[in-house]
Z-matrix of the N, CA and C atoms (Angstrom, degrees):
N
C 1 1.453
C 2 1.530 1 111.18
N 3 1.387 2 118.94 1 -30.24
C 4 1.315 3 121.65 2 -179.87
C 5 1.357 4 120.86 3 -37.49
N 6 1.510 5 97.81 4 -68.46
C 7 1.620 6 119.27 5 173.62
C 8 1.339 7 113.44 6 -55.95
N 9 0.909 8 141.59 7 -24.17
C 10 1.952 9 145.21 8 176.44
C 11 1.721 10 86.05 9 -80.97
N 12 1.413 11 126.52 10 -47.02
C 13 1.148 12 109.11 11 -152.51
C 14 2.003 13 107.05 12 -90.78
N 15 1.549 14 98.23 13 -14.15
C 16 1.606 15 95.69 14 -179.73
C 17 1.878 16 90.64 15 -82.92
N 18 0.949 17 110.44 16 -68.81
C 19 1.659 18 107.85 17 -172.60
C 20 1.645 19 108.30 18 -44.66
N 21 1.026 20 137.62 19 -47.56
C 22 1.343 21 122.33 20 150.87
C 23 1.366 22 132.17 21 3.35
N 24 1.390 23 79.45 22 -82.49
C 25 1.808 24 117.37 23 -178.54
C 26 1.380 25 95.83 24 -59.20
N 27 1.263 26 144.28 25 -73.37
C 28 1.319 27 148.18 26 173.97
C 29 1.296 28 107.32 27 -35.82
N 30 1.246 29 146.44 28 -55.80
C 31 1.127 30 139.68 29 -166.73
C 32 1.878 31 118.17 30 -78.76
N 33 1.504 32 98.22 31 -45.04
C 34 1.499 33 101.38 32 173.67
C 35 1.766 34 91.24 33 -112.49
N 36 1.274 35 142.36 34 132.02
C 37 1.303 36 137.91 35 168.64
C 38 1.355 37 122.22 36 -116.78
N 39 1.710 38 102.13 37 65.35
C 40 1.484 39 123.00 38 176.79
C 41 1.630 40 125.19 39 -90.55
N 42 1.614 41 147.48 40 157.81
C 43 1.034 42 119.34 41 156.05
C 44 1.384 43 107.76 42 76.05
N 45 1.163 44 116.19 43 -10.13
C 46 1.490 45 106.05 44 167.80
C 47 1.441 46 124.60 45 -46.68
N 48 1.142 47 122.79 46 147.83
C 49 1.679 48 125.28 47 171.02
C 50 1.557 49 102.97 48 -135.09
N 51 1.319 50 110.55 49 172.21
C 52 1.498 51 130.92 50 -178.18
C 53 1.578 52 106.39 51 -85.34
N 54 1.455 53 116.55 52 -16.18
C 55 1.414 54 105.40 53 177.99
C 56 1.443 55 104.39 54 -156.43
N 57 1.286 56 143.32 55 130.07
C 58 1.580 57 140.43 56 167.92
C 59 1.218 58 115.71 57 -116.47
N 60 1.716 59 118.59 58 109.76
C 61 1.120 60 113.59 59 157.65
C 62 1.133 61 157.52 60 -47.79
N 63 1.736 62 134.47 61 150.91
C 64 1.297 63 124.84 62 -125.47
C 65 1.880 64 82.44 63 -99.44
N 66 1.175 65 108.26 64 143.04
C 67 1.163 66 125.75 65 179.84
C 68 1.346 67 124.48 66 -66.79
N 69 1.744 68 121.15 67 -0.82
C 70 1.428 69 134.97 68 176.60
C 71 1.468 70 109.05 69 35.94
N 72 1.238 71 142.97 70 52.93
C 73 1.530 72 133.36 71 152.73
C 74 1.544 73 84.72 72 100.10
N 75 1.166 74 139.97 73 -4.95
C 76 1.458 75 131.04 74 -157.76
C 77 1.556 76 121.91 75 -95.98
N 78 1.669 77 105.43 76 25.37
C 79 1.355 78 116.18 77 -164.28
C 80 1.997 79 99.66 78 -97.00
N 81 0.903 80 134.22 79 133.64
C 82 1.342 81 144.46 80 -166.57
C 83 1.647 82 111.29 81 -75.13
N 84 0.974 83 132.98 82 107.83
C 85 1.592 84 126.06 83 -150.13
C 86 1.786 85 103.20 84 -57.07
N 87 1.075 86 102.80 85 -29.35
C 88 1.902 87 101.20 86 -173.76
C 89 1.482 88 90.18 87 -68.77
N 90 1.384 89 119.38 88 -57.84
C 91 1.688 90 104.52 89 -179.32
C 92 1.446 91 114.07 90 -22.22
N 93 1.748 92 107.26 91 -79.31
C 94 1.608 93 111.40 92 -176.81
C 95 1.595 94 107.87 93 -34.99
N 96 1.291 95 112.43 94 -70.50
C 97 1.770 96 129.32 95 -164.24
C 98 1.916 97 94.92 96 -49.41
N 99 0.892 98 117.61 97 -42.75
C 100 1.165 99 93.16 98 157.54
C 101 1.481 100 141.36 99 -94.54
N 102 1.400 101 121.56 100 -19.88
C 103 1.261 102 100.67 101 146.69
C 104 1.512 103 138.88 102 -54.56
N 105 1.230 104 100.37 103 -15.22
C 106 1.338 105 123.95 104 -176.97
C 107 1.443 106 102.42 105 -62.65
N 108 0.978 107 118.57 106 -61.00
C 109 1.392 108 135.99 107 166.04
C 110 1.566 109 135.31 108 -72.06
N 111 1.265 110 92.35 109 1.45
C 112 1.617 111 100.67 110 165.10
C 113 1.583 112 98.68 111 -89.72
N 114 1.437 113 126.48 112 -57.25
C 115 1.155 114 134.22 113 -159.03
C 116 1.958 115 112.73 114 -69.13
N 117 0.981 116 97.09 115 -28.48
C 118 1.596 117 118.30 116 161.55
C 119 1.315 118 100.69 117 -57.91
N 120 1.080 119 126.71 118 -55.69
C 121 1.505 120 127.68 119 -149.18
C 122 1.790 121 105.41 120 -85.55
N 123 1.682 122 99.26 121 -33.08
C 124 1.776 123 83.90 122 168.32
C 125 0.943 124 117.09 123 -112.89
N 126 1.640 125 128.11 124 3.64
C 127 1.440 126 120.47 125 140.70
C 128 1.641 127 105.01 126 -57.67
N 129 0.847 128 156.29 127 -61.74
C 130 1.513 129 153.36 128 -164.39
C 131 1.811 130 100.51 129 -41.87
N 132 1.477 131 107.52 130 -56.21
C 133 1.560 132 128.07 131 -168.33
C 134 1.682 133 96.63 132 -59.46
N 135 0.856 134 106.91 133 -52.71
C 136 2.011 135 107.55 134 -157.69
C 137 1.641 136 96.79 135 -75.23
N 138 1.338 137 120.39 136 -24.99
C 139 1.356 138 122.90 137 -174.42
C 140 1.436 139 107.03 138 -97.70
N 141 1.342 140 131.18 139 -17.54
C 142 1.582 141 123.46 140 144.70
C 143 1.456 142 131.96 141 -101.50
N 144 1.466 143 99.77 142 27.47
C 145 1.694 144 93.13 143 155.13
C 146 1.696 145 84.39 144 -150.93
N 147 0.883 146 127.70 145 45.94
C 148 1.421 147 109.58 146 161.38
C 149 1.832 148 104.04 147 -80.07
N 150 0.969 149 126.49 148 23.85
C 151 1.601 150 104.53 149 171.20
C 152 1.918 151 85.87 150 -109.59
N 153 1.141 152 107.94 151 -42.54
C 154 1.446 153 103.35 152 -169.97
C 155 1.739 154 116.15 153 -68.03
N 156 1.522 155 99.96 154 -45.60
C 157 1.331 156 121.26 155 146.21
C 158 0.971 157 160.41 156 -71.69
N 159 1.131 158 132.26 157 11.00
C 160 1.459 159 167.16 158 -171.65
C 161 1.841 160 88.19 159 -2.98
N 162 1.595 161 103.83 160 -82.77
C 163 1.233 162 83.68 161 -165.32
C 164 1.526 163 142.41 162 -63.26
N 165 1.540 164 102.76 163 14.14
C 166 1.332 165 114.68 164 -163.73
C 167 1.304 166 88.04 165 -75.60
N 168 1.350 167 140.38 166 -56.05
C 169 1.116 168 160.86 167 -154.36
C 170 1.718 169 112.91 168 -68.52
N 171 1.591 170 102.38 169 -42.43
C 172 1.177 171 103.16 170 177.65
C 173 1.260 172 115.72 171 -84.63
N 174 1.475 173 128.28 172 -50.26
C 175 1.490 174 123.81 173 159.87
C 176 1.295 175 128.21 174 -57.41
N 177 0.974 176 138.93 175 -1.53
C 178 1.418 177 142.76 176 152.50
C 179 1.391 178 117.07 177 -82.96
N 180 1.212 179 134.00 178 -34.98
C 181 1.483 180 145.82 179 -163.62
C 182 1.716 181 100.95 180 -92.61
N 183 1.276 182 98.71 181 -26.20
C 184 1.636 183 117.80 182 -168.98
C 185 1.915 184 97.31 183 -85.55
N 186 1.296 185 122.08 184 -62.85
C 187 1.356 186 119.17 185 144.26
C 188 1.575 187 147.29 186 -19.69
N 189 1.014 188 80.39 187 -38.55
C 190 1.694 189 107.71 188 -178.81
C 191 1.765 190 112.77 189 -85.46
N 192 1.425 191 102.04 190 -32.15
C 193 1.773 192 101.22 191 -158.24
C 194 1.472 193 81.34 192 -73.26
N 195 2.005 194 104.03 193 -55.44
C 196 1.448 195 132.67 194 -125.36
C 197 1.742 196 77.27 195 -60.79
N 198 1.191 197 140.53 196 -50.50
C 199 1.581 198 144.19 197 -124.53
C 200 1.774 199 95.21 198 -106.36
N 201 1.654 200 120.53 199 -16.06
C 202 1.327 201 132.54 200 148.51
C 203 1.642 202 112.03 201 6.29
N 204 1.696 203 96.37 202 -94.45
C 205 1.369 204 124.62 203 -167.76
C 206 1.944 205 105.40 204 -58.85
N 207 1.099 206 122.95 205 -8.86
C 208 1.622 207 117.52 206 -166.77
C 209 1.916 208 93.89 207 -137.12
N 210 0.970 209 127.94 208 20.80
C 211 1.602 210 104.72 209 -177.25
C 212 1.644 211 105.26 210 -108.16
N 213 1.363 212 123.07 211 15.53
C 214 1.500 213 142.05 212 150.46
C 215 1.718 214 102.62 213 98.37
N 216 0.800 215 128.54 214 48.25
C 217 1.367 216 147.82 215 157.19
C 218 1.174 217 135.58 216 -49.00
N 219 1.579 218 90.11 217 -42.03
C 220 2.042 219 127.57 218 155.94
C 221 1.065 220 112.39 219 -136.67
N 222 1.376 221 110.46 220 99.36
C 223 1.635 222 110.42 221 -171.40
C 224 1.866 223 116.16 222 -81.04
N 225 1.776 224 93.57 223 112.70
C 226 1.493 225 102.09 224 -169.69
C 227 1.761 226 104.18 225 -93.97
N 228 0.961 227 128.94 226 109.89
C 229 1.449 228 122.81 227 174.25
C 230 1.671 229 109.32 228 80.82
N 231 1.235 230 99.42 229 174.94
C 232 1.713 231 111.42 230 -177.16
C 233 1.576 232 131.18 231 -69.32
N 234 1.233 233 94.64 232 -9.87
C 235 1.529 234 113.94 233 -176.34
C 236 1.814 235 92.93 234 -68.81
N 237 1.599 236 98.08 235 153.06
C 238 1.447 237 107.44 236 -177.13
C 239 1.889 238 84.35 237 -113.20
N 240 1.403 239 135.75 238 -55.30
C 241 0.789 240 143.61 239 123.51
C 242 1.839 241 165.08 240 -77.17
N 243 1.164 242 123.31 241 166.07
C 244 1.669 243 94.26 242 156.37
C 245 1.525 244 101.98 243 -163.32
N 246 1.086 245 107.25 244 165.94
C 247 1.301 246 101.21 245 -140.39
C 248 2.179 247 100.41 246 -122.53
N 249 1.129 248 93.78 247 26.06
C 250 1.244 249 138.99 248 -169.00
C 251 1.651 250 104.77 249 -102.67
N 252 1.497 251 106.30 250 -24.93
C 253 1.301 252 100.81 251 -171.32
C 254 1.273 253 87.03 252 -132.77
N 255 1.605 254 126.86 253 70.88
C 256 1.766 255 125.82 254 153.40
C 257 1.563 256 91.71 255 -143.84
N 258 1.452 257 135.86 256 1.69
C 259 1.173 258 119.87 257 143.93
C 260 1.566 259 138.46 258 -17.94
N 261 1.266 260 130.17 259 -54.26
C 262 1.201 261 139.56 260 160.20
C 263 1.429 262 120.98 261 -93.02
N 264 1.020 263 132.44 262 -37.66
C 265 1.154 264 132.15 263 173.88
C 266 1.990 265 108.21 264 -66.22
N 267 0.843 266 107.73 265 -46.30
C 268 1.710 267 103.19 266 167.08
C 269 1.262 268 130.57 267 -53.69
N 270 1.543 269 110.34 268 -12.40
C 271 1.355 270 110.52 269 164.47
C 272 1.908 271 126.60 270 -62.04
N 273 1.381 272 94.32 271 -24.77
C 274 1.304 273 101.88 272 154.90
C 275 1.165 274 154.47 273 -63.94
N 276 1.274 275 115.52 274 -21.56
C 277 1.327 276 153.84 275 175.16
C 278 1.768 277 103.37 276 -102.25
N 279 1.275 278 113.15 277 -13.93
C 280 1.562 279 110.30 278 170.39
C 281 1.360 280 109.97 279 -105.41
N 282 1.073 281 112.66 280 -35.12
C 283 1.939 282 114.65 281 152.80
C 284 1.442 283 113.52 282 -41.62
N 285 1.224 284 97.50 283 -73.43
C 286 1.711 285 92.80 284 -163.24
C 287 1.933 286 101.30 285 -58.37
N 288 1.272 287 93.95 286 -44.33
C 289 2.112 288 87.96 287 163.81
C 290 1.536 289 121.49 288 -0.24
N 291 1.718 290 67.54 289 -75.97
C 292 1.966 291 93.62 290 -155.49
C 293 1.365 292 112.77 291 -82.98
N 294 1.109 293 121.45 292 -8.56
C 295 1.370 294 127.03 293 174.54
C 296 1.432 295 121.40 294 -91.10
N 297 1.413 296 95.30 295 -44.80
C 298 1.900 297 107.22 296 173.72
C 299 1.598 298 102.07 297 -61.75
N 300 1.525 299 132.31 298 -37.15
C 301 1.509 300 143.44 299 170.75
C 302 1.892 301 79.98 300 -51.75
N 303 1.008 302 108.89 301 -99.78
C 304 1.768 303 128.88 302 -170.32
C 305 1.844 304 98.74 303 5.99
N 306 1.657 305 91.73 304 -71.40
C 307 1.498 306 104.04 305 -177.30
C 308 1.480 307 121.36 306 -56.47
N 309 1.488 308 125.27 307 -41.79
C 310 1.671 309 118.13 308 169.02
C 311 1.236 310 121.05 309 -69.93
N 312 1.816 311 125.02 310 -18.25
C 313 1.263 312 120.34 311 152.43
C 314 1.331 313 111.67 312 -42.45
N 315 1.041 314 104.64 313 -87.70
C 316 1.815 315 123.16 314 -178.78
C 317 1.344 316 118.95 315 -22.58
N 318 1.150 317 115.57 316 -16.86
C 319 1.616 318 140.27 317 179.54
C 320 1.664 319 118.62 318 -64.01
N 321 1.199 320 127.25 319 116.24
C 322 1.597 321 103.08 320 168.13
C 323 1.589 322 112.40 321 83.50
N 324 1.177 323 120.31 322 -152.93
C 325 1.340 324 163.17 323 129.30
C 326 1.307 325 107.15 324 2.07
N 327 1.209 326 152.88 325 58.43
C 328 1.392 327 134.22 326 -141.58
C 329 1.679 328 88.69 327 -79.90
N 330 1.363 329 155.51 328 -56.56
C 331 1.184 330 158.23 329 -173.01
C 332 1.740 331 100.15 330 -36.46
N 333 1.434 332 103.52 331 -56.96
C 334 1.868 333 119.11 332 -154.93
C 335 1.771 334 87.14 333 -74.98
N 336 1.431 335 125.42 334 -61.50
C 337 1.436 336 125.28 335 -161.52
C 338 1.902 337 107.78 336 -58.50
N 339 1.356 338 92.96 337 -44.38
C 340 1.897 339 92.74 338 -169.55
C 341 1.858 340 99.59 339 -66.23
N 342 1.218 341 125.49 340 -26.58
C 343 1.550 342 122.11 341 170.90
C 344 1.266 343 108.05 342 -77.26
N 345 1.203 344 123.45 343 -38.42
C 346 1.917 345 116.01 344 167.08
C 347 1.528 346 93.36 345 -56.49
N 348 1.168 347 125.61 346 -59.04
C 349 1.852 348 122.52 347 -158.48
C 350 1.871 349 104.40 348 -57.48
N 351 0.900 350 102.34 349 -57.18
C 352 1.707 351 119.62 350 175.68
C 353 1.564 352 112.54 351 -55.66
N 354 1.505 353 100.46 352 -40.35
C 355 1.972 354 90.46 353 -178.14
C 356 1.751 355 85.20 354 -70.79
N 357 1.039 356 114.45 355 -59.72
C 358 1.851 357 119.92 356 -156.42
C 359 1.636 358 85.38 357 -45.29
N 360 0.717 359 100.01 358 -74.31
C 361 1.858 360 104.20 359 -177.64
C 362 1.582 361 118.54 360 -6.48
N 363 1.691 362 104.63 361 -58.95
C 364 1.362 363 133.90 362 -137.84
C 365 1.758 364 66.95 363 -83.88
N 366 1.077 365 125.00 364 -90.27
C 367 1.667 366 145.30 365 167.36
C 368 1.477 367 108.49 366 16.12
N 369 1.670 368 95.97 367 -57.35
C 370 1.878 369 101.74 368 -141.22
C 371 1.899 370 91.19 369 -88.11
N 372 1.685 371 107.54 370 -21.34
C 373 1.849 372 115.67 371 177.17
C 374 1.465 373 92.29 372 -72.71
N 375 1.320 374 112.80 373 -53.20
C 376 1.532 375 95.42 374 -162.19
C 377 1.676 376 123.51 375 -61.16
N 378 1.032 377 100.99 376 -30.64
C 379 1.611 378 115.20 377 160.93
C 380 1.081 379 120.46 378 -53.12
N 381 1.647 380 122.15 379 -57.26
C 382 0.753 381 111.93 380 178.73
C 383 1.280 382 146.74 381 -98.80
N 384 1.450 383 108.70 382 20.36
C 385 1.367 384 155.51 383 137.25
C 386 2.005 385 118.94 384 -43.49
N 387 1.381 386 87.27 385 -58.36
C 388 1.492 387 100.19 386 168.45
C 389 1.572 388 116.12 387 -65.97
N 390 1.431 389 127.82 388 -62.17
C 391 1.156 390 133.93 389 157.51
C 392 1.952 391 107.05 390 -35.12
N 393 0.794 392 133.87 391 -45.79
C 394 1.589 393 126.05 392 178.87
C 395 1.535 394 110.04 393 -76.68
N 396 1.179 395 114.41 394 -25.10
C 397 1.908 396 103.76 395 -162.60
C 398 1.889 397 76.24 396 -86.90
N 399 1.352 398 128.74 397 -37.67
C 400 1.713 399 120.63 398 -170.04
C 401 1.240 400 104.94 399 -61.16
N 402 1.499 401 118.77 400 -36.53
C 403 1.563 402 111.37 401 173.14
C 404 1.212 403 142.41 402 -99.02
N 405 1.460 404 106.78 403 -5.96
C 406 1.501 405 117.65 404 142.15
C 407 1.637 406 123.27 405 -58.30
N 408 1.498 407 113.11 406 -25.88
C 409 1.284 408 96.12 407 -169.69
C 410 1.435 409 115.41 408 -101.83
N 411 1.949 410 107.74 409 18.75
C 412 1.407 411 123.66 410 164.02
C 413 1.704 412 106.38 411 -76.08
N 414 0.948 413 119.68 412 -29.03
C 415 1.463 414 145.62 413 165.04
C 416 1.643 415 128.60 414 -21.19
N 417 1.662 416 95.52 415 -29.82
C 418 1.576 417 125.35 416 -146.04
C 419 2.167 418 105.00 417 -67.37
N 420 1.283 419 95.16 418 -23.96
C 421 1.153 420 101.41 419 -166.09
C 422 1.371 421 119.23 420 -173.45
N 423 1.533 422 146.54 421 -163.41
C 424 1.321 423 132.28 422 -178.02
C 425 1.622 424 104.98 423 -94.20
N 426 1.505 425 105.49 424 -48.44
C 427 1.615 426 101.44 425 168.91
C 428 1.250 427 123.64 426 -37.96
N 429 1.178 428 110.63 427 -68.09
C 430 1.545 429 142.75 428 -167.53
C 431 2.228 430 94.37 429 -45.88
N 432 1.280 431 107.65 430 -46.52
C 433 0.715 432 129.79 431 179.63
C 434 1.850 433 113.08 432 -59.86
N 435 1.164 434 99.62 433 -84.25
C 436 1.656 435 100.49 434 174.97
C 437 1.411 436 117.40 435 -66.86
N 438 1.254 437 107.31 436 -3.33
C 439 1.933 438 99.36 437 170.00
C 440 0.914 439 93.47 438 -60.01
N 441 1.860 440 110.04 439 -74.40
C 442 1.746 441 114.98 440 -145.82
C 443 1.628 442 109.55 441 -65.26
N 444 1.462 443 110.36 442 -18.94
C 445 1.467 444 107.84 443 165.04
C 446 1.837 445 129.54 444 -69.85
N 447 1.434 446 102.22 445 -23.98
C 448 1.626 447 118.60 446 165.67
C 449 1.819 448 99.04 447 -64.91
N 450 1.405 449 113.90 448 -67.58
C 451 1.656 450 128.62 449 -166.33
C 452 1.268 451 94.85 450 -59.41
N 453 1.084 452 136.75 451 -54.73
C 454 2.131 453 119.30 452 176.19
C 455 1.343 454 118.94 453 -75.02
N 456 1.382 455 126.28 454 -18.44
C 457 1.538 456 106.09 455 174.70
C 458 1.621 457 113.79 456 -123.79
N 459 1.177 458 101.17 457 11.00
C 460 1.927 459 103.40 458 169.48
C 461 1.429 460 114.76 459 -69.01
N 462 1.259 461 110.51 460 128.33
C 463 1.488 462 99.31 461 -158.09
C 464 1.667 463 151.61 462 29.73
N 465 1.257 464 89.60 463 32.17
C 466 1.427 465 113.03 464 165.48
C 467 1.511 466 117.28 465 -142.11
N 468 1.304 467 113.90 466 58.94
C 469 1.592 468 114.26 467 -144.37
C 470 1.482 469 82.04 468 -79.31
N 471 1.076 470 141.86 469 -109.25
C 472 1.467 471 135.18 470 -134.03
C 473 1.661 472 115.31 471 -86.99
N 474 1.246 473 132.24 472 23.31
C 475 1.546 474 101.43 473 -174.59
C 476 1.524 475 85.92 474 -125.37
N 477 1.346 476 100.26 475 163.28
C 478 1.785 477 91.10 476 161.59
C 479 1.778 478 119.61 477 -105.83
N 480 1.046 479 100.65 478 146.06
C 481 1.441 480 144.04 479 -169.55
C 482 1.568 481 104.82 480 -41.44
């Protein structure tokens, strides 16, 4: 679940808090079985087109090692996650990004595809632009701080939202 739940977070970065409690056995077995099976499924993908795909293979595999040491294996402290530790490991997931973008440019139309790549582009910053100024301004103080960290993980301790 770790890995569904850091790449998540990396991809949409909502609901974040400063600390998420550890989910104590309280994860729903279809949850796992299907994460289970998500992660199967693009390990399967990056390892049959990594010649065509190269970077599928490398940013995913690169994701995968980096997130190793933190996906609770040995559970150190109360944290179920933190989100503190997809810094490096997200570079993988920003590889395969910018490259999979790279390749639908290249696609077609080279004029029509690079303005699809560039609007999507323009879109996916501004969002996620918006998503950062909302969670910086949880930031403001210690209250301000442990509210919105009480209001996202009180009874919703480990999955994201």
């Amino acid at each position: 679940m770790s890995y569904v739940i850091y790449a998540w977070k990396t991809l949409w970065p909502t609901r974040l808090a400063v600390f998420y409690p550890h989910p104590d056995d309280t994860l729903a077995t279809w949850q796992v079985a299907l994460a289970i099976a998500f992660l199967l499924a693009i390990t399967y993908a990056a390892i049959v087109w990594r010649h065509k795909r190269p970077y599928l293979f490398t940013g995913w595999f690169w994701y995968l090692v980096m997130l190793v040491p933190v996906i609770g294996l040995i559970q150190v402290g109360e944290q179920g996650h933190a989100d503190r530790y997809t810094y490096l490991p997200s570079i993988g997931l920003f590889l395969i990004a910018v490259w999979a973008v790279g390749d639908v440019a290249a696609v077609g139309q080279v004029g029509l595809w690079r303005g699809v790549a560039t609007a999507g582009a323009v879109v996916v910053v501004a969002a996620l632009a918006c998503t950062a100024f909302t969670q910086t301004s949880y930031w403001r103080n210690s209250e301000t701080l442990w509210t919105h960290t009480l209001a996202v993980t009180t009874d919703k301790r480990c999955c994201p939202q």
